[in-house]
C-alpha positions, 0 to 999 in steps of 0.5 A: 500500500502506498504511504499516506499523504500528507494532510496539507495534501489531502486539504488540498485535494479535497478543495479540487474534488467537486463533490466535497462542500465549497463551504467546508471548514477545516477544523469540523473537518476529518480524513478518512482513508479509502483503500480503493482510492488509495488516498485520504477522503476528507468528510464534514459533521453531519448536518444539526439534527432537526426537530421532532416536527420537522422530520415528520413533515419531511417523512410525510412529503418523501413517504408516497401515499396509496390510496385503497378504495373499497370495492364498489358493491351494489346498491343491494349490498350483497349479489342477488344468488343466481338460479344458474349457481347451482349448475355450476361445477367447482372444476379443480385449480391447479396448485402454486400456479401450476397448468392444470392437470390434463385428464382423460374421459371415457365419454361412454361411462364417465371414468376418469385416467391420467393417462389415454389408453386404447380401451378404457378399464371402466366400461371396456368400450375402445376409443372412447377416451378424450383429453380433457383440462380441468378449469383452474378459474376457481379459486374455491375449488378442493385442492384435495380432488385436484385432476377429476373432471367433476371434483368439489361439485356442490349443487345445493349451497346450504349453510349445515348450521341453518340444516337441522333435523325437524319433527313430522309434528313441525313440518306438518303443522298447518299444512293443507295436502289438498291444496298442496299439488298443482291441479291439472283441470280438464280432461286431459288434466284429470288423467296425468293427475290421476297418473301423478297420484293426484296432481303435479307435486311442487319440486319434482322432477318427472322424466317422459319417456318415448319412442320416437315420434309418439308425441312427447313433445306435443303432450309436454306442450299440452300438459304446460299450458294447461298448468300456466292457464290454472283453475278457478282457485289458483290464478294463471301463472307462468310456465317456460318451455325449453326446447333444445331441439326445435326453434321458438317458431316451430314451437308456436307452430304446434301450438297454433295446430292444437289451439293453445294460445296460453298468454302466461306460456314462454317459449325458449330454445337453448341447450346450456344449463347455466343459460337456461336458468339465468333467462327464466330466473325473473319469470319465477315459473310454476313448471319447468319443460325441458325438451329434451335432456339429451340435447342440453349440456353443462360447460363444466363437464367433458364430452358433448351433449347426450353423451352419459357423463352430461345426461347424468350431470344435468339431471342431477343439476336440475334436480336440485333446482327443482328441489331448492326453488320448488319448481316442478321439472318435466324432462322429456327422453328419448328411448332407444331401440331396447326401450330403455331411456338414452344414457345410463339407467342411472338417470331413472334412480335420479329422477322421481318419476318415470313416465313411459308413453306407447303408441298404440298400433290398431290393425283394420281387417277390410272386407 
């Protein structure tokens, strides 16, 4: 190391750097040795400390200040709940961020793999494995049954301390079981009620099934008007038909053919649950028509619309609509050349009741 310099020497060449102070003094003055620079850097006394006061303006004036606005709610205070929320699958979320885990399923009996292989081990049924991405847009989802396709599904949002067992003797008390089912007056009325045991029972979900062509379909349409027209003792009230087959016009075309000109009966064609749901919530319908149960799907599940995964999961969605707002569902299926209803068999334990319509074949003998 080179030896030190002289301190006239470091006065001086504190006088030539231009970062030192013109105002310095000598005496209030020190040097200090830098080993980069191999010479003596002369440094002053720190400036008098300032009042208690005058650094906390100055802290406030350097400190930058955020502003958090609350989030903007309605003017209702909370979100008013919406029908499709119980149609909505809680898809599983990846953890830490990560991509979702890719998932394949059988789109003949539902079964999940992590991996695709030829014939799938649930059913045996070849070729019938796709790859599906679970949704990772929920930030509620159970981390636990991360990669199911149908993971954390919750259909009806009750909260458990409100859900309390209650004696036969409460739940009876001041219940009228006459006036409790919906009529269905008129001929054609009296005979579906005697078939329902009675009438129409608020909250069910009754299944109408059929061959092709039988007129399931023009029956349902019937059977709608009939119960959004009322009786005497219960006025008119609204009934959505939805179909998934046909458009809103060749509906209205069945109807003007069989005289219906119902005011309270709504017409709408869609084949998404959630969509569904959404568009009848402000009517508030006395009876639900879906037409038919093959051709509507839920977003949240793989494979397209009738396949045995959908069928299953849209029954059960609309089961617990039917049972949260009381509204009965009628759902119309098709049956295959065995005369069972299309999709799994399961779909009849779902529903709570079952209707089978026949054509009759008259056979004539001429003479």
């Amino acid at each position: 190391l080179a030896p030190p310099e002289p301190l006239s020497s470091a006065f001086a060449a504190a006088a030539s750097n231009p970062e030192a102070p013109a105002d310095s003094d000598p005496d209030s003055s020190w040097g200090v040795f830098d080993p980069v620079a191999g010479r003596i850097v002369m440094q002053t006394h720190p400036p008098p400390p300032t009042s208690s006061s005058d650094r906390e303006e100055e802290e406030e004036e350097e400190e930058e200040v955020v502003e958090v606005k609350p989030k903007a709610r309605p003017s209702g205070g909370k979100r008013e709940p919406r029908w499709a929320d119980v149609a909505t699958a809680r898809r599983a979320a990846g953890k830490g961020g990560k991509a979702p885990r890719v998932s394949y399923v059988c789109s003949n009996c539902g079964d999940g793999f992590s991996q695709w292989w030829g014939t799938c081990r649930g059913c045996q049924a070849v070729g019938t494995l796709t790859k599906f991405f679970p949704g990772a847009d929920s930030a509620d989802a159970d981390a636990d049954a991360e990669g199911s396709h149908h993971a954390g599904r919750s259909w009806i949002r009750q909260k458990s301390k409100e859900m309390v067992p209650k004696k036969l003797r409460e739940v009876t008390k001041g219940f009228d079981q006459a006036g409790w089912r919906i009529p269905l007056p008129g001929t054609f009325g009296n005979e579906i009620s005697r078939v329902l045991g009675g009438g129409v029972v608020p909250g069910s979900l009754v299944l109408v099934g059929g061959d092709p062509g039988v007129g399931k379909s023009t029956l349902m349409l019937q059977l709608a008007s009939i119960v959004s027209e009322g009786s005497e003792d219960h006025g008119s009230s609204p009934v959505v038909y939805v179909s998934g087959e046909e458009s809103i016009e060749q509906i209205a075309n069945r109807a003007d053919r069989m005289s219906i000109k119902s005011k309270d009966l709504y017409l709408y064609s869609s084949t998404d649950i959630e969509d569904i749901l959404d568009k009848i919530q402000p009517l508030s319908p006395k009876a639900l028509v879906v037409d038919s149960i093959q051709t509507v799907y839920l977003s949240a599940f793989a494979g397209s619309a009738g396949n045995q995964v959908q069928v299953k999961e849209c029954t059960s969605a609309l089961l617990s609509f039917a049972k949260m707002t009381n509204i009965p569902v009628f759902l119309i299926g098709h049956v295959t050349k065995t005369g069972d209803i299309a999709g799994p068999r399961v779909l009849e334990h779902i529903v709570d009741v079952v209707l089978y319509m026949e054509s009759c074949a008259v056979d004539v003998a001429w003479n």
